[in-house]
C-alpha positions, 0 to 999 in steps of 0.5 A, a space after each residue: 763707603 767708597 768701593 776701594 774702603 770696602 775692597 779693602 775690607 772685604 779682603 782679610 787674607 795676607 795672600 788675596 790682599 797681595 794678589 789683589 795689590 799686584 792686580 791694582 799695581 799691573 792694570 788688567 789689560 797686562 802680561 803680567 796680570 794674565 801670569 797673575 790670574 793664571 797663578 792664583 788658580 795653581 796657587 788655589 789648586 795647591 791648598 786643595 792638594 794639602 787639603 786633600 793629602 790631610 782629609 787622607 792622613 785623618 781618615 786613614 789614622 780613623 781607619 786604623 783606630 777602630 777596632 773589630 768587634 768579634 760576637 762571641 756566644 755564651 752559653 
């Protein structure tokens, strides 16, 4: 299998695959692939943001949804 056959198929994200096309398209040696490289790291940091802000939310709604239990003596 050629390494392009298996570049292809190693990438399934509609995203890594728009990258990895500019990459090709641009040459490594370019301006534009410095812009690139640099976007895919902001890119990479904003799903972490999302990531993160939902990890939040969930544990926060977690929190509120448990109840204290109160020991009560009977006699």
């Amino acid at each position: 299998m050629s390494k392009k056959k298996k570049e292809e198929e190693m990438v399934l994200c509609p995203v890594g695959k728009f990258f990895l096309d500019l990459q090709k398209a641009s040459g490594k040696k370019s301006e534009f692939f410095d812009h690139l490289s640099r976007s895919r790291v902001q890119f990479l940091k904003v799903i972490r943001s999302l990531v993160d802000e939902k990890i939040d939310d969930i544990e926060k709604k977690s929190a509120k949804g448990k109840k204290k239990v109160t020991k009560i003596k009977v006699e």
